[in-house]
C-alpha positions as a Markdown table, in Angstrom:
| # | Residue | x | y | z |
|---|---|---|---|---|
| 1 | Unk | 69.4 | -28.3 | -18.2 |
| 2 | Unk | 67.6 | -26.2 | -15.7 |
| 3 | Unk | 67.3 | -23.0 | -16.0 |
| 4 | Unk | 68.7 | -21.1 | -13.4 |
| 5 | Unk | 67.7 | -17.9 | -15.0 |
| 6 | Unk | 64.1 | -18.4 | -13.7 |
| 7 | Unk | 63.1 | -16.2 | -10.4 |
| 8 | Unk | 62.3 | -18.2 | -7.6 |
| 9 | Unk | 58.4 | -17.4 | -7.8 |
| 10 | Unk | 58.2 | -18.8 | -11.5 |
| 11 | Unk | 59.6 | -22.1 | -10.5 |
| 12 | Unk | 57.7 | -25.0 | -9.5 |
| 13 | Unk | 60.1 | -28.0 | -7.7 |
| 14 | Unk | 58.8 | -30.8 | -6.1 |
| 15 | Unk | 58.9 | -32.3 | -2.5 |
| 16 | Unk | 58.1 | -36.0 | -1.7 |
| 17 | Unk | 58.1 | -37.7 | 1.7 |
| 18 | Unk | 56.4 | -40.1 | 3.7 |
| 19 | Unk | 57.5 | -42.6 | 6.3 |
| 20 | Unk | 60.7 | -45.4 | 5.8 |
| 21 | Unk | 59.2 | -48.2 | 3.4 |
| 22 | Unk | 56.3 | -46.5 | 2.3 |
| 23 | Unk | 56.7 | -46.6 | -1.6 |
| 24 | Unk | 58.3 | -42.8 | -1.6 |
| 25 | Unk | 61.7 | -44.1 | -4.1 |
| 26 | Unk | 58.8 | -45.7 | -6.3 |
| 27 | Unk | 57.1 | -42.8 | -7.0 |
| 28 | Unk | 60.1 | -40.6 | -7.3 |
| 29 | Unk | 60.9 | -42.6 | -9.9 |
| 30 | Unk | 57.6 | -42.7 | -11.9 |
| 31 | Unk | 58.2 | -38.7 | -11.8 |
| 32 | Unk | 61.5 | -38.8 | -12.8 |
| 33 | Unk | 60.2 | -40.3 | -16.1 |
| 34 | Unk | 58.2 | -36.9 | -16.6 |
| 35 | Unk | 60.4 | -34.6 | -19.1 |
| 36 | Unk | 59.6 | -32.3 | -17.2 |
| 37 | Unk | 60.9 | -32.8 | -13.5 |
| 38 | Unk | 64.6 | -34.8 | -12.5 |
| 39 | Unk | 63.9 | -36.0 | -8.9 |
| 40 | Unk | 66.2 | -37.2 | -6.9 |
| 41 | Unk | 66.0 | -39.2 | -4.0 |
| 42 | Unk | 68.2 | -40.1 | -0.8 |
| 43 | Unk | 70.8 | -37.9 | -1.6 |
| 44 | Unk | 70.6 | -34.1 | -0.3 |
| 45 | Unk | 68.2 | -33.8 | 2.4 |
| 46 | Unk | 67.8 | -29.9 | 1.9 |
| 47 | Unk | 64.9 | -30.0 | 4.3 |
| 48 | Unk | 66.0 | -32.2 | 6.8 |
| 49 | Unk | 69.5 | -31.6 | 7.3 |
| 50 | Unk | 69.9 | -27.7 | 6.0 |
| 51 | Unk | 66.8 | -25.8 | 6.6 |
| 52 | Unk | 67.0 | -23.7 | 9.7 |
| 53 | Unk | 71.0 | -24.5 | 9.9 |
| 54 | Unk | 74.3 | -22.4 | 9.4 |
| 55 | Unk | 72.3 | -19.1 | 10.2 |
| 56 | Unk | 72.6 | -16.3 | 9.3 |
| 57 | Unk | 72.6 | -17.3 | 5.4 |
| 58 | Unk | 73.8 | -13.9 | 4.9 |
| 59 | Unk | 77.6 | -14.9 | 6.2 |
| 60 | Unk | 79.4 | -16.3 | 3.4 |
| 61 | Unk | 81.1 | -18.4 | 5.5 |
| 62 | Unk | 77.4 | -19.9 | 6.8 |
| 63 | Unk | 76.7 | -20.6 | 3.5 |
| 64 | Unk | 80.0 | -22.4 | 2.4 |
| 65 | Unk | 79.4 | -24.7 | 5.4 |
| 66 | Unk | 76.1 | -25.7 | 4.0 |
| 67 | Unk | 77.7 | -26.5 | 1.0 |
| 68 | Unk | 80.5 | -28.4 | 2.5 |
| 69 | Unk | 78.3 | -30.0 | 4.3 |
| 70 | Unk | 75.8 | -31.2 | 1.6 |
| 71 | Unk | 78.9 | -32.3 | -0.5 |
| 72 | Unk | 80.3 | -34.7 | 2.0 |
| 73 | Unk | 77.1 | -36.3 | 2.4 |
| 74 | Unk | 76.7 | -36.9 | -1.2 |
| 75 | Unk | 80.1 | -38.4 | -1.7 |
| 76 | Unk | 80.0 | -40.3 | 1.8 |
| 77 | Unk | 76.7 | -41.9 | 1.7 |
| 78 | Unk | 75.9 | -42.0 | -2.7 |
| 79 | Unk | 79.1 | -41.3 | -3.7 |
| 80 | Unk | 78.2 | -38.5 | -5.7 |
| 81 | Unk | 80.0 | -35.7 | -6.3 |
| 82 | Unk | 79.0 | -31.9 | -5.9 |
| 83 | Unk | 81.4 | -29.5 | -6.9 |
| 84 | Unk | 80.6 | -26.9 | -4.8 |
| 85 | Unk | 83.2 | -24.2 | -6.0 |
| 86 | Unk | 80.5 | -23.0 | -9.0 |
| 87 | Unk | 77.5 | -23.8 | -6.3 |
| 88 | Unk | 79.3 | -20.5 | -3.7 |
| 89 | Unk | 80.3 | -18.5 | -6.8 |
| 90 | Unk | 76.4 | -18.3 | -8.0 |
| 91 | Unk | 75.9 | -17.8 | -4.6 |
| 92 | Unk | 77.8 | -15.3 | -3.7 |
| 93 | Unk | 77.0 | -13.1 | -6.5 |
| 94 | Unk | 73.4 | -13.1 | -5.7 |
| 95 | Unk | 72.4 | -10.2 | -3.0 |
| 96 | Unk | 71.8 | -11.8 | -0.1 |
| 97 | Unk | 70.7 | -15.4 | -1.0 |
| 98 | Unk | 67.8 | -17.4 | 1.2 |
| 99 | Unk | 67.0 | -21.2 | 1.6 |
| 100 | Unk | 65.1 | -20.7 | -1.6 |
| 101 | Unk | 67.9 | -19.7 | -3.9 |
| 102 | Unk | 70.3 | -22.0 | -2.0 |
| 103 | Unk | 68.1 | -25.1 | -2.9 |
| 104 | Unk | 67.3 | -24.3 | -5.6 |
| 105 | Unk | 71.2 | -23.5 | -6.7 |
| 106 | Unk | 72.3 | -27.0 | -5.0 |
| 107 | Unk | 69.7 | -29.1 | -6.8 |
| 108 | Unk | 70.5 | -27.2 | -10.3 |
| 109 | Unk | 73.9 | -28.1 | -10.1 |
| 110 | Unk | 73.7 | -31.1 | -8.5 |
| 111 | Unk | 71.3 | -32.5 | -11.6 |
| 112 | Unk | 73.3 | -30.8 | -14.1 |
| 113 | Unk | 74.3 | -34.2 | -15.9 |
| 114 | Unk | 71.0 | -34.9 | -16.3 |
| 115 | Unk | 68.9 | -34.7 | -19.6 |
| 116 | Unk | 67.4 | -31.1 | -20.2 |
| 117 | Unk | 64.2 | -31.1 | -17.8 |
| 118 | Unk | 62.9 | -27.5 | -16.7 |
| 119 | Unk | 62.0 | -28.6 | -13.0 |
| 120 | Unk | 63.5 | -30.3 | -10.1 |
| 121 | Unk | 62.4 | -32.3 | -7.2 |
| 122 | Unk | 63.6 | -34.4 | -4.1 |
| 123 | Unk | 62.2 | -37.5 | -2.1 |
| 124 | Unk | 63.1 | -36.9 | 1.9 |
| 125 | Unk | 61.6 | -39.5 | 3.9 |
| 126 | Unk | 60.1 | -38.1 | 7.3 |
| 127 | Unk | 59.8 | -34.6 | 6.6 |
| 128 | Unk | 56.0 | -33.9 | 6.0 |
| 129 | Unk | 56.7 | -31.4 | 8.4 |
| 130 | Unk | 58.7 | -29.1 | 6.4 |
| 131 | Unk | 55.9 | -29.0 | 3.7 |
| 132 | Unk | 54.2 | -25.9 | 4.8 |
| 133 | Unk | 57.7 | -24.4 | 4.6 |
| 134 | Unk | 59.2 | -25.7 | 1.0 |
| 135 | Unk | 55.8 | -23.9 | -0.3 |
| 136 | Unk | 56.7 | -20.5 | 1.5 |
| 137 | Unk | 59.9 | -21.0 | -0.5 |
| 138 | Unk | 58.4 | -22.2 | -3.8 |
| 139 | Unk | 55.0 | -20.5 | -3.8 |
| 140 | Unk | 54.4 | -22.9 | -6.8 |
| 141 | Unk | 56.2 | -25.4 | -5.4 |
| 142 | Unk | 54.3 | -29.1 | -5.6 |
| 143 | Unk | 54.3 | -31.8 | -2.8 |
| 144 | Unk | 53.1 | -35.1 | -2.6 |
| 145 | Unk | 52.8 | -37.1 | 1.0 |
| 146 | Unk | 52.4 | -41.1 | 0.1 |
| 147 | Unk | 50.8 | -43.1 | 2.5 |
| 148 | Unk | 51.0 | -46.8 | 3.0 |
| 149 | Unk | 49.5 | -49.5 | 5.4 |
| 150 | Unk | 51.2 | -48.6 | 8.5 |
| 151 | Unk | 50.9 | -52.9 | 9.0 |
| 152 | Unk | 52.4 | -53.0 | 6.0 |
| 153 | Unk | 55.0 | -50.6 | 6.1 |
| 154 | Unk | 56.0 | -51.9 | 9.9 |
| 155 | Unk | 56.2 | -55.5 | 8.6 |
| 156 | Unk | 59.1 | -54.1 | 5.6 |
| 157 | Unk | 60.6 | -52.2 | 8.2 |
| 158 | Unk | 60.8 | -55.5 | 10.0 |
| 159 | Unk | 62.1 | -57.3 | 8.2 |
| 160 | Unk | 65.4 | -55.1 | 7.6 |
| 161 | Unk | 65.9 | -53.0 | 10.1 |
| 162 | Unk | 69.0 | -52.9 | 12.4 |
| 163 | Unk | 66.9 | -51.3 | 14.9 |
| 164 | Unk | 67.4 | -53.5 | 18.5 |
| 165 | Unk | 64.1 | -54.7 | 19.9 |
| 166 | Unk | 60.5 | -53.8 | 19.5 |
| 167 | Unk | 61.4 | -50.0 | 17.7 |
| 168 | Unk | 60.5 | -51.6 | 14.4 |
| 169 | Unk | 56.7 | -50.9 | 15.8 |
| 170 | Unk | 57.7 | -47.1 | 15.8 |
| 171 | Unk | 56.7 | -47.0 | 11.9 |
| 172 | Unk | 53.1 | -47.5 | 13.0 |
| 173 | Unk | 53.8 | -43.9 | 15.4 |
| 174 | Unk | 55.8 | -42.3 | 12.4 |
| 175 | Unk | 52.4 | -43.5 | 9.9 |
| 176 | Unk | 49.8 | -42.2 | 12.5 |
| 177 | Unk | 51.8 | -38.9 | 12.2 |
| 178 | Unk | 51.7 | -38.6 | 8.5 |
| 179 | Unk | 48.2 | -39.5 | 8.2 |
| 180 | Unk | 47.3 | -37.1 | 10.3 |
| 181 | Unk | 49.4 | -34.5 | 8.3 |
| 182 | Unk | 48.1 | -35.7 | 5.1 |
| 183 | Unk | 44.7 | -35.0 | 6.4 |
| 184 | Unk | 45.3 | -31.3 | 7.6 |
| 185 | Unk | 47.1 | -30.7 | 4.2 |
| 186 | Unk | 43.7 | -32.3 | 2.2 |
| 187 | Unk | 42.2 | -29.7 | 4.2 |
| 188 | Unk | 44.5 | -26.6 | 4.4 |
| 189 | Unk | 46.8 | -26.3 | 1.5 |
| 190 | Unk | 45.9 | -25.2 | -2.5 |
| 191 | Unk | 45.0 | -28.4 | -4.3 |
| 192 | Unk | 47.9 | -27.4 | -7.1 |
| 193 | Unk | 50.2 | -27.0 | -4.0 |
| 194 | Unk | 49.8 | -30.6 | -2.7 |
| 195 | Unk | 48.6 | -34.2 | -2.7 |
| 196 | Unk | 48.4 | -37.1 | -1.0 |
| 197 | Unk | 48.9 | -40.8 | -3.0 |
| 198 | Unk | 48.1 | -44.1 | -1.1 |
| 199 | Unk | 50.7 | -46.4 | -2.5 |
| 200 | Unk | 48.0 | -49.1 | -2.5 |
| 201 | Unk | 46.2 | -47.5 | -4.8 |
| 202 | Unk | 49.4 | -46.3 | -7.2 |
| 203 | Unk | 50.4 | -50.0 | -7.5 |
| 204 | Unk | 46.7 | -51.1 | -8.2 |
| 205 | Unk | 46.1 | -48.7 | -10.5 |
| 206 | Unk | 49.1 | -46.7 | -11.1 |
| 207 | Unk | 47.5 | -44.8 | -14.5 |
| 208 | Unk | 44.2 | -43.9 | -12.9 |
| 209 | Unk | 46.0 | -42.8 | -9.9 |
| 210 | Unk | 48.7 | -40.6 | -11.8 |
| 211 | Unk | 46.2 | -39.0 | -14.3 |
| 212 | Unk | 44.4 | -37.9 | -11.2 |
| 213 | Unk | 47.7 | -36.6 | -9.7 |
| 214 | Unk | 48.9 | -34.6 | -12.3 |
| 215 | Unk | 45.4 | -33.2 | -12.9 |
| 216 | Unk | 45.2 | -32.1 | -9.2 |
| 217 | Unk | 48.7 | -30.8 | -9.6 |
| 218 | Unk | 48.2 | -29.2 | -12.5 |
| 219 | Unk | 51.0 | -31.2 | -14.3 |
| 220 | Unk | 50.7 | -32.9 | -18.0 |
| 221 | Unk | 50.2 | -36.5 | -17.4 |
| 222 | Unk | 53.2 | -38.4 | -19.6 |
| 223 | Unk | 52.3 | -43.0 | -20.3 |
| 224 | Unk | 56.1 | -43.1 | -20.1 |
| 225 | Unk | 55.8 | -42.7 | -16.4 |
| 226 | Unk | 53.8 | -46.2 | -16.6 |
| 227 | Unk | 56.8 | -48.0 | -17.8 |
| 228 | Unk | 58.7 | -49.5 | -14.9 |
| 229 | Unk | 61.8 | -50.1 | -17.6 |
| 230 | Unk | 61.7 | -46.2 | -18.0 |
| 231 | Unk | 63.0 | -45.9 | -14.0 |
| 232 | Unk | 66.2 | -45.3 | -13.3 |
| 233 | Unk | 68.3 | -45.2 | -10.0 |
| 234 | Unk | 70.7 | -42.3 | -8.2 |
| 235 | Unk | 73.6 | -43.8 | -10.8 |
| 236 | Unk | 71.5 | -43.6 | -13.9 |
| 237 | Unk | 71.3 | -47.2 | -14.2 |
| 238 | Unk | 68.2 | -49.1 | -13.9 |
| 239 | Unk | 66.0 | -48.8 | -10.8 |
| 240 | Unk | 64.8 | -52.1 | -9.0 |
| 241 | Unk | 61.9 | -51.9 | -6.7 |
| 242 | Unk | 63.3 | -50.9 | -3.1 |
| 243 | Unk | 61.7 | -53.8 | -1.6 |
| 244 | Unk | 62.5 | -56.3 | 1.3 |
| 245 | Unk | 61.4 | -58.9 | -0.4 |
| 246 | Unk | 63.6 | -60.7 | -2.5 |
| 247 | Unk | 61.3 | -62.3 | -4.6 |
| 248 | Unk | 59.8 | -58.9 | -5.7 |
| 249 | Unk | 62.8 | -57.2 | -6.6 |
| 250 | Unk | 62.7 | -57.2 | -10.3 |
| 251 | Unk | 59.2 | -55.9 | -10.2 |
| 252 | Unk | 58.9 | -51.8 | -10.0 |
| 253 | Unk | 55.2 | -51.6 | -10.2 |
| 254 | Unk | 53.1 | -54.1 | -8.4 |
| 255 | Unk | 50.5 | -55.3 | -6.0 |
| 256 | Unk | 52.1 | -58.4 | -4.4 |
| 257 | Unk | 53.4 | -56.6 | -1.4 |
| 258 | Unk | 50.1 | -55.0 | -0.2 |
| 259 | Unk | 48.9 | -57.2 | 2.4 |
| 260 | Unk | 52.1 | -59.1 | 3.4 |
| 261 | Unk | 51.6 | -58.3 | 7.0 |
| 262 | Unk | 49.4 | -61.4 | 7.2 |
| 263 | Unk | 52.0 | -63.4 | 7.2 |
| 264 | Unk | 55.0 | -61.1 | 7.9 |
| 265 | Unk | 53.9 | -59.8 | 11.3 |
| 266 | Unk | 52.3 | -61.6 | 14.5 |
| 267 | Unk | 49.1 | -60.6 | 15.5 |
| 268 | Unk | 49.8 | -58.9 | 18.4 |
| 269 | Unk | 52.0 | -56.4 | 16.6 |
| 270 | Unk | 48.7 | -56.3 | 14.2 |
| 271 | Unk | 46.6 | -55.3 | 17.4 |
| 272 | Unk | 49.0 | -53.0 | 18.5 |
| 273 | Unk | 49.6 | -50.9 | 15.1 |
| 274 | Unk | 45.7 | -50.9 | 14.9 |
| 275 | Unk | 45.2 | -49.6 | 18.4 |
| 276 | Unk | 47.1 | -46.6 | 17.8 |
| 277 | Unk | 46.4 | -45.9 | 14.9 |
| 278 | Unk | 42.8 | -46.3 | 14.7 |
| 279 | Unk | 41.1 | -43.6 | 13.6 |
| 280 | Unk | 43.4 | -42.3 | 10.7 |
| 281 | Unk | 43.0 | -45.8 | 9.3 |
| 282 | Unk | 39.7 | -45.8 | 9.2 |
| 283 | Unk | 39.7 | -41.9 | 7.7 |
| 284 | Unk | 42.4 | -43.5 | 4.4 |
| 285 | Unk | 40.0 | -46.7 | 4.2 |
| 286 | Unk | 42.1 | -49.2 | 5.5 |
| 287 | Unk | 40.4 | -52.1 | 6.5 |
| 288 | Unk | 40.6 | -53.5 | 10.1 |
| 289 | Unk | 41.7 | -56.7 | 11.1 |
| 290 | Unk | 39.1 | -56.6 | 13.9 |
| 291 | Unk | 40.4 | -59.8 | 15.7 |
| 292 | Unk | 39.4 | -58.9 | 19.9 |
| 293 | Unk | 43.2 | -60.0 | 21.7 |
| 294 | Unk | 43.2 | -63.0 | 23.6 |
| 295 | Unk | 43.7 | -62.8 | 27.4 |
| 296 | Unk | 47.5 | -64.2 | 26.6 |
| 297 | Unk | 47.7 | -61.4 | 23.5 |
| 298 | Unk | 46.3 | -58.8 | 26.0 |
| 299 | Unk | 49.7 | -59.9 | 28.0 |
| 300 | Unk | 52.0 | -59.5 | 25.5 |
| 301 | Unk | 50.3 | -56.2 | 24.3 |
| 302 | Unk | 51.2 | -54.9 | 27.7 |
| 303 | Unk | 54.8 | -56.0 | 28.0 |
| 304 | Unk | 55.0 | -54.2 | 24.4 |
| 305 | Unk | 53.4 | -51.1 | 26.0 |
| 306 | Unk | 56.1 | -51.4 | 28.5 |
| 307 | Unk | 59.0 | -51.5 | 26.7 |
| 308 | Unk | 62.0 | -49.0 | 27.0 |
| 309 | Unk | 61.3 | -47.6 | 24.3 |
| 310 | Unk | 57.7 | -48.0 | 23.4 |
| 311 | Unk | 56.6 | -47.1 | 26.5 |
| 312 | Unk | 58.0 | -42.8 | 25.7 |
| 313 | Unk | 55.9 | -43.0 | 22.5 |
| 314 | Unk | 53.2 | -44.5 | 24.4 |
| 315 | Unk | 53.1 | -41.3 | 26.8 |
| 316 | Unk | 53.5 | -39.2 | 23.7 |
| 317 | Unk | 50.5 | -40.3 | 22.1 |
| 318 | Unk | 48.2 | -40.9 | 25.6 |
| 319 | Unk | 48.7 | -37.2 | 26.4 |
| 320 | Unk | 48.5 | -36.0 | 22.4 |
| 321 | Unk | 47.1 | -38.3 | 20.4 |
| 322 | Unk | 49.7 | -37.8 | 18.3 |
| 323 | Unk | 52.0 | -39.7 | 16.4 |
| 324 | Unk | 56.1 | -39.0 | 15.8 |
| 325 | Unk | 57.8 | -37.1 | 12.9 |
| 326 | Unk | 61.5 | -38.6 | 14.0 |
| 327 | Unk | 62.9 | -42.0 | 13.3 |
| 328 | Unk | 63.6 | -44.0 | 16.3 |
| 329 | Unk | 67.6 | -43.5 | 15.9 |
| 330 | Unk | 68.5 | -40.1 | 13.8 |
| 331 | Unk | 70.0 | -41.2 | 10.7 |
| 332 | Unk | 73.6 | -39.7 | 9.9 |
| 333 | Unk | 74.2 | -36.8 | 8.4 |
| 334 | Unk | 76.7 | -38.4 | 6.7 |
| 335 | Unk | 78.0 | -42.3 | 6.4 |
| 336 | Unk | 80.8 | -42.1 | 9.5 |
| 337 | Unk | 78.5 | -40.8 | 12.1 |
| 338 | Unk | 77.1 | -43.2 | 14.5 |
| 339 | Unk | 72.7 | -43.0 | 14.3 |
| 340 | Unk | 71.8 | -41.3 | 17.6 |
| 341 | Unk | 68.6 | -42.1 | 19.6 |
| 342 | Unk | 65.6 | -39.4 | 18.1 |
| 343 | Unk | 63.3 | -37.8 | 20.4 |
């Protein structure tokens, strides 16, 4: 059980995101293994949905809204129940509880069934953002930004996405953006405080890649987190690798996906992912297809320039060179709202 005893500057969760079909679930399931962190993933959203919400926190009746509203989503979406009546009555005998002890409080109950671990964590996809501001929370907080081919990442996204058109491309925008966070983070923040793990290398060499995490993080490296049949998903049952392709679903830790755009997307898409995101490709050692359009693949890169909805992140990134944080619909808060177009 976690301690909820320990003061908030003692305690040292973890955050994890990265972009849609990047490897995130993966590797908050090789750190659910540890015995010393439960992670969850795809369930609260503390960061996304809550943070900078139902102000002032002070208000009682603030806070029991953020708890509703953190309950319904877990039952609507996982069905997974949060009682929140002992959640509000920690709560409300604290003096004047913040995000911190609100999290914190949420995520002790809400892993309360699972084995006795002193730490938690959560996976948020899309959320990098918020890093800077879990660690103000949890000044020995961890976070971890994964990477992946943002070719590779567009052509899973492709693959299942019930987005209309040419929006699956917006993974390459939403990649460029988290490279380019991962680099100011390599750059800005404690390396105990933070990393960044390229899931090509974690499913090349998941123990070499791990042992160098956890020394970075300053966490006890554990082989248990090696063995794929040690994973387990939201239910406690085993956890199958969150993949798009079929044929690799049984697998947890593998190479076979890295490189699939080849075949999965058509060149042009190829040409387009690598024209925006250039530079940070080249800064995370991601190799270049290099292949100069044709004047007929110049053509289609235009029309794809000058789509509907291509054509706002194209202005976006002209005038900033920067990519998006935001998926291309908002997901729901919770499973009966309709996904609403993001900025």
């Amino acid at each position: 059980m976690i301690d909820k005893n320990m003061s908030i500057d003692s305690i040292s969760p973890v955050f994890i995101t990265g972009v849609y079909r990047s490897g995130t679930t993966l590797f908050s399931r090789i750190l659910d293994v540890h015995p010393r962190f439960a992670v969850t993933y795809d369930s609260l959203h503390y960061m996304r949905f809550c943070y900078g919400e139902f102000r002032p926190l002070s208000d009682p009746a603030n806070r029991r809204a953020l708890i509703e509203d953190i309950t319904e989503r877990c039952q609507s979406r996982w069905m997974r129940r949060l009682d929140p009546a002992p959640v509000l009555a920690e709560l409300d005998a604290m003096e004047n509880p913040g995000d911190a002890e609100i999290y914190d409080c949420v995520m002790r109950h809400y892993l309360s069934g699972s084995e006795r671990k002193a730490e938690w964590g959560e996976k948020t996809l899309m959320a990098w953002a918020r890093i800077p501001d879990f660690l103000k929370m949890f000044p020995k907080g961890k976070t971890v930004v994964v990477l992946r081919d943002p070719r590779d990442a567009c052509a899973s996204q492709k693959k299942i996405t019930y987005e209309p058109g040419l929006r699956y491309l917006d993974t390459g925008f939403a990649a460029l953006h988290a490279m380019q966070a991962a680099f100011d983070f390599e750059h800005s923040l404690p390396p105990a405080s933070y990393a960044t793990v390229k899931y090509e290398d974690l499913v090349d060499d998941p123990e070499s890649v791990l042992r160098g995490l956890c020394t970075r993080l300053e966490i006890e490296f554990d082989p248990a987190m090696l063995d794929a049949r040690n994973f387990r998903d939201y239910s406690g049952g085993p956890w199958l690798a969150n993949t798009s392709y079929e044929d690799d679903a049984p697998v947890a830790i593998g190479s076979k996906s890295v490189g699939r755009y080849k075949e999965a997307l058509d060149p042009v898409d190829v040409q387009f992912l690598e024209m925006i995101c250039r530079p940070m490709l080249a800064y995370w050692k991601y190799d270049l297809d290099g292949e100069l359009p044709t004047p007929e693949q110049w053509q289609r890169l235009y029309a794809i320039m000058n789509d509907s909805f291509i054509a706002g992140r194209m202005r976006h990134w002209m005038a900033t060179g920067q990519g998006v944080d935001v998926y291309p619909s908002a997901p729901p808060r919770i499973l009966r709202d309709e996904p609403e177009d993001a900025a």
